[in-house]
C-alpha positions in Angstrom: 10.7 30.9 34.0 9.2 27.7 33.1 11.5 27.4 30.1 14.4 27.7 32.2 13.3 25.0 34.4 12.4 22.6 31.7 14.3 18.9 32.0 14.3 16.2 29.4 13.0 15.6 25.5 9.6 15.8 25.4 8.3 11.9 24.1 4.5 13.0 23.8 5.4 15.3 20.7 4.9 12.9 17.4 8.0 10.9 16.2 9.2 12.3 12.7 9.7 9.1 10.9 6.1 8.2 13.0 8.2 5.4 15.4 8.3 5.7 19.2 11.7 8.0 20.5 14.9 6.9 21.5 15.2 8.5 24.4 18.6 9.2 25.7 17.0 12.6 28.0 15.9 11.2 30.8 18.2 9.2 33.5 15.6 6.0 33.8 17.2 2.0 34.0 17.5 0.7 30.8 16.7 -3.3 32.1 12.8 -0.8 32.1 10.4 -2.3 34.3 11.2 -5.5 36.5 8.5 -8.0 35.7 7.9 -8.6 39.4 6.8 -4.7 39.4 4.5 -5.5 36.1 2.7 -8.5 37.7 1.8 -6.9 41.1 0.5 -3.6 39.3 -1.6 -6.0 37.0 -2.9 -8.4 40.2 -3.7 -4.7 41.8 -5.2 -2.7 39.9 -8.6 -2.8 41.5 -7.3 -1.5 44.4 -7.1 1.8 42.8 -10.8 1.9 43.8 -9.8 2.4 46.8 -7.8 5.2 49.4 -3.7 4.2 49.5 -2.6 3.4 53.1 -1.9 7.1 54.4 1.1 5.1 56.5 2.3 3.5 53.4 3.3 0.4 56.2 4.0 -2.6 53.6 6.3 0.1 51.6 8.1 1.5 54.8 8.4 -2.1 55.7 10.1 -3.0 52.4 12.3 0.1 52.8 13.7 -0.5 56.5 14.1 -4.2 55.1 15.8 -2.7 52.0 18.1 0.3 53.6 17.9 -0.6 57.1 15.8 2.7 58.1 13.9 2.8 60.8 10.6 3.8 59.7 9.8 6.8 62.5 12.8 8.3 60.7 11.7 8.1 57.0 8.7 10.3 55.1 7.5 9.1 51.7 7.2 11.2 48.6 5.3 11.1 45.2 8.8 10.7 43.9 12.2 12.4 45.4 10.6 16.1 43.6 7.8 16.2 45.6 10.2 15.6 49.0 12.7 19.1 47.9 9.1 20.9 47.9 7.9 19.3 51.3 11.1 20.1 53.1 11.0 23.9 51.6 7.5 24.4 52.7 7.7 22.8 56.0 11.1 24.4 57.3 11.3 27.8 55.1 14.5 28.6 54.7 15.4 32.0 53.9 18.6 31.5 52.4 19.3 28.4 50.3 23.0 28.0 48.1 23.3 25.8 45.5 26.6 24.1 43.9 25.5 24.1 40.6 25.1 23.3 37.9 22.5 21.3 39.3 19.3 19.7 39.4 16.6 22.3 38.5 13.7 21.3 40.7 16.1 22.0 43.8 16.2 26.0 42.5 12.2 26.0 41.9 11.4 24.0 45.0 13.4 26.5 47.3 11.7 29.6 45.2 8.2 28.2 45.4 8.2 28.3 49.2 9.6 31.9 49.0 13.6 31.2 49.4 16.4 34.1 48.4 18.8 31.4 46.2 22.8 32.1 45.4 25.2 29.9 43.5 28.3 27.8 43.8 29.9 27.3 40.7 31.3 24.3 40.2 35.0 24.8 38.1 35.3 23.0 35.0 39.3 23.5 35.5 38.3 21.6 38.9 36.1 19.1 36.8 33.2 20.5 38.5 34.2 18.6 42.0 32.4 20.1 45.0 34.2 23.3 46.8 34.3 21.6 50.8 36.4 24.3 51.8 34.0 26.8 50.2 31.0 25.3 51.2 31.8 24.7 55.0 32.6 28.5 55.0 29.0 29.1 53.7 27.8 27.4 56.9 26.2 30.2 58.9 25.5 32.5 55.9 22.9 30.3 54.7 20.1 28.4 55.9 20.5 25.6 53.9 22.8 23.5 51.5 21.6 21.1 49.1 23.8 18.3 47.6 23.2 16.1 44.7 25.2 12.6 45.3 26.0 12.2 43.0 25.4 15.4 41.2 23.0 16.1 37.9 24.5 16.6 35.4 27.9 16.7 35.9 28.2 13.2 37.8 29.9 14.7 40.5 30.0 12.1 43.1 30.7 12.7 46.8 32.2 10.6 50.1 30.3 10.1 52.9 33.2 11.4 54.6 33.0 14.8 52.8 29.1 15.2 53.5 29.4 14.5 57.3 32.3 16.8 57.5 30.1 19.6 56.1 27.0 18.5 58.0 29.0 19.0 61.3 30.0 22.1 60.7 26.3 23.0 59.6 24.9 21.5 62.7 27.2 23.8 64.7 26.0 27.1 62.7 22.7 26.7 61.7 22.6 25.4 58.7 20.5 22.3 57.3 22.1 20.0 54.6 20.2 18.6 51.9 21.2 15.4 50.0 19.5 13.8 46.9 20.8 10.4 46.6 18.7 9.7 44.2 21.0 8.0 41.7 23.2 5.9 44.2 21.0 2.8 43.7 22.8 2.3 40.5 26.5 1.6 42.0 27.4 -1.8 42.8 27.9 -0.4 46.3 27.3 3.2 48.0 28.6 2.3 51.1 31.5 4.8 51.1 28.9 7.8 49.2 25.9 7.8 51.3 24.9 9.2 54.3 21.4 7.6 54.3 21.9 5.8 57.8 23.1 8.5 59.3 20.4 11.1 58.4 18.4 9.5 61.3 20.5 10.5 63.9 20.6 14.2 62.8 18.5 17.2 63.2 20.1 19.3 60.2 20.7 16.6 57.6 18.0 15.5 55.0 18.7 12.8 52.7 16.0 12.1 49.8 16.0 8.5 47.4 14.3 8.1 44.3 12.5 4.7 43.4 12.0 6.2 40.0 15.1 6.2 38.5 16.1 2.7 39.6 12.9 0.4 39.0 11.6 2.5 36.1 8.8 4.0 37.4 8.5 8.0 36.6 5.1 7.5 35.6 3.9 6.3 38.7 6.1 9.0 41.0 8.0 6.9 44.2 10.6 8.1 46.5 11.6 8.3 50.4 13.3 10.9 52.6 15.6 10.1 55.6 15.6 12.4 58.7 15.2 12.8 62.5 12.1 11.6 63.8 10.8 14.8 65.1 11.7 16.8 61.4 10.1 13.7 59.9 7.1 14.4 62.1 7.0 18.0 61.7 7.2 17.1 57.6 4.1 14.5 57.7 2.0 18.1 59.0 2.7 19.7 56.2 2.2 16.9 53.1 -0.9 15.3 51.3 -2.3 12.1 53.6 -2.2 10.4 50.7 0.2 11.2 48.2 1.7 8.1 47.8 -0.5 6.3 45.3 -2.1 2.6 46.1 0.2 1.2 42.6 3.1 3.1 43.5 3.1 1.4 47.0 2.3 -2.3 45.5 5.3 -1.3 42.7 7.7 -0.1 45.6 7.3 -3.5 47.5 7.4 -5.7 44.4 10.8 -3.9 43.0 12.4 -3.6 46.5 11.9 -7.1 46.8 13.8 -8.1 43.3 17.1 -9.0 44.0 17.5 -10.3 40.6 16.8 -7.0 39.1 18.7 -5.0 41.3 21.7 -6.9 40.0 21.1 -7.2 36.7 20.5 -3.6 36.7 23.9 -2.5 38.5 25.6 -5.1 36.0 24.0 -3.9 33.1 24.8 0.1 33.9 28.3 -0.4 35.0 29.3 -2.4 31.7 27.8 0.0 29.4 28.5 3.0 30.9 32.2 2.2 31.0 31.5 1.3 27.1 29.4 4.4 26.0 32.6 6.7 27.6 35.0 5.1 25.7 33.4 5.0 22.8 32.3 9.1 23.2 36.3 9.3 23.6 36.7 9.0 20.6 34.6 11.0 18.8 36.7 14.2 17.7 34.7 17.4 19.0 33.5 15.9 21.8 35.1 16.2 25.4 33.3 13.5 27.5 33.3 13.5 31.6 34.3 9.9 33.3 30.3 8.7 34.3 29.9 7.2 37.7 26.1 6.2 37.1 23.8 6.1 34.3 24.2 9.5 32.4 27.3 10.7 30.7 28.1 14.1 31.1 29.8 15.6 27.8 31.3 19.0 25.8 31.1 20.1 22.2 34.3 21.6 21.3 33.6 22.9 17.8 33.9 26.6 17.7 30.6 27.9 18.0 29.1 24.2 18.2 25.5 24.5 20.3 23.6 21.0 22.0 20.8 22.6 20.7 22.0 22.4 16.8 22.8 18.9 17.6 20.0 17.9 19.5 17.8 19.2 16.4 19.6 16.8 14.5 19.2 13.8 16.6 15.4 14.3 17.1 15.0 14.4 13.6 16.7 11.0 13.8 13.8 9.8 16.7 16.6 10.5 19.2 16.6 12.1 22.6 19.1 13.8 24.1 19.7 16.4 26.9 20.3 20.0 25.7 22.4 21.3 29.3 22.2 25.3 28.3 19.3 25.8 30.6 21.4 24.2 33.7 23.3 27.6 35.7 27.1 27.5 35.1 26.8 25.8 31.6 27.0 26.9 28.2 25.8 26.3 25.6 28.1 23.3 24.4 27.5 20.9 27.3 25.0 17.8 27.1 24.3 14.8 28.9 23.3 11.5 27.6 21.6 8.5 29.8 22.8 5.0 29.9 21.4 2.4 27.5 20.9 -1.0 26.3 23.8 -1.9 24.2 22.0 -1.8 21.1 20.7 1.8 21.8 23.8 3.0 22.9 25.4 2.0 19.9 22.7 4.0 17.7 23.7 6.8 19.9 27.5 6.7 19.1 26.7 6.3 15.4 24.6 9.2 15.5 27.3 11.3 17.2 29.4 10.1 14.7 27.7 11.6 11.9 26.3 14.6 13.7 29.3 16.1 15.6 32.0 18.2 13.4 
């Protein structure tokens, strides 16, 4: 069980050639952590001695500042993971479906707090775009419906439009929709993909964010949930008074507050991702997916060719990368790579280079 929920390289194991990894696993932004971040964890850190504010006011402060959510309407997490396991635990659904392949810890969340889950498959013939027709149909067979926006790993990436159509009809027969935006930070502009300001205003949509991904911070754990006040209300019974940390909260204000970065940042992703696909292109044996974030979702199409063989290879390299057999719908052959520096993205295409017949 664990195995098949396992995510990324694992950077703690020693480094062959006895270096630090390159590691192209895990979805993080490659500008690493904004400076502004650094210097308020630094002028901080003796308030670890004491309790975080249980309200987390200066961060929901930041965050209705930031997103324009009213704060009654908004329920903080010890990053977006720890939000998939609040709502499961708080609302039990019985039935939860899944479009997958998708994001593991939605599967594990919904089976921790007891949940009977089925599948979507996503079509690669389709190139694994979401079945609305199918999906609306679901409504009233299932409890709930949860979205990635755009979706891990495929890159998947949905229209506000399309969500709010399928929320409506989920309102009408029961069903709750679950969104994880967590990756829409990293567009220039999400204004026709999320449904974040909408998620306020109804009682079967939930939309989760992750700070993580965006200001670099998976080793502190941030993120924030969207919802009606009263399923926000009911969701604050049911979770840890303080599970936001006291230098998560400081980091959360401090990188919400960097403009600079946040620009930088969707500069920096946009230019090389648009690079790293084109270069992938053209690497025979490999059948790469158009990214619309910071991952690239790709194909081996050697006969017989496994991620796993060439995953070996790159780690023996000090390269990361992620082996996609474990995700539901996939085989063996599919991978995905994050979004780089230049510099590293270019050891990454040299390395597929020589590694992929």
């Amino acid at each position: 069980m664990i195995k098949r929920f396992e995510h990324g390289g694992n950077i703690y194991q020693p480094v062959p050639d006895g270096g630090s990894w390159l590691d192209f696993s895990a979805n993080i932004n490659p500008l690493g952590l904004p400076e502004s971040v650094r210097q308020a964890l630094a002028a901080h850190l003796d308030a670890v001695v004491h309790y975080p504010d249980p309200a987390g006011t200066d961060l929901r402060q930041s965050l209705e500042g930031a997103y324009g959510i009213p704060a009654g309407a908004m329920v903080l997490g010890n990053g977006a993971a720890e939000l998939f396991y609040l709502y499961m635990h708080t609302f039990r659904p019985q039935r939860v479906l899944l479009p997958v392949p998708s994001f593991s810890e939605y599967e594990r969340a919904a089976r921790a707090a007891g949940a009977v889950v089925s599948y979507e498959y996503l079509k690669e013939d389709d190139g694994f775009a979401f079945p609305w027709e199918t999906l609306r149909r679901s409504c009233g067979q299932t409890d709930c419906i949860i979205l990635g926006n755009p979706n891990n790993p495929t890159g998947t990436l949905a229209t506000a439009d399309e969500v709010l159509a399928l929320a409506e009809v989920g309102a009408r027969k029961g069903t709750d929709i679950l969104v994880d935006e967590s990756f829409l930070d990293f567009l220039e502009s999400d204004e026709a993909y999320s449904v974040l300001s909408q998620a306020g205003d109804r009682d079967n949509l939930f939309v989760i964010r992750s700070l993580t991904k965006f200001y670099a911070l998976p080793g502190l754990r941030l993120g924030f949930g969207v919802a009606s006040p009263l399923r926000c209300g009911l969701m604050e019974g049911h979770k840890d008074g303080w599970n936001v940390n006291v230098l998560a909260q400081y980091a959360g204000v401090a990188g919400l507050g960097n403009q600079a970065y946040q620009q930088a940042s969707r500069q920096l992703v946009k230019q090389e991702k648009d690079w790293l696909y084109h270069q992938m292109k053209k690497i025979p044996g490999l059948c790469v997916y158009p990214p619309c974030v910071n991952f690239v979702f790709w194909k081996l199409t050697g006969a017989g060719a496994r991620t796993a063989d060439l995953a070996e290879a790159l780690r023996a390299r000090g390269l990361l990368i992620r082996d996609c057999a474990n995700y539901p719908g996939l085989t063996a052959a599919y991978g995905r790579t994050a979004v780089r520096t230049h510099e590293e993205n270019e050891r990454l295409v040299a390395l597929l280079r020589e590694n992929i017949r």
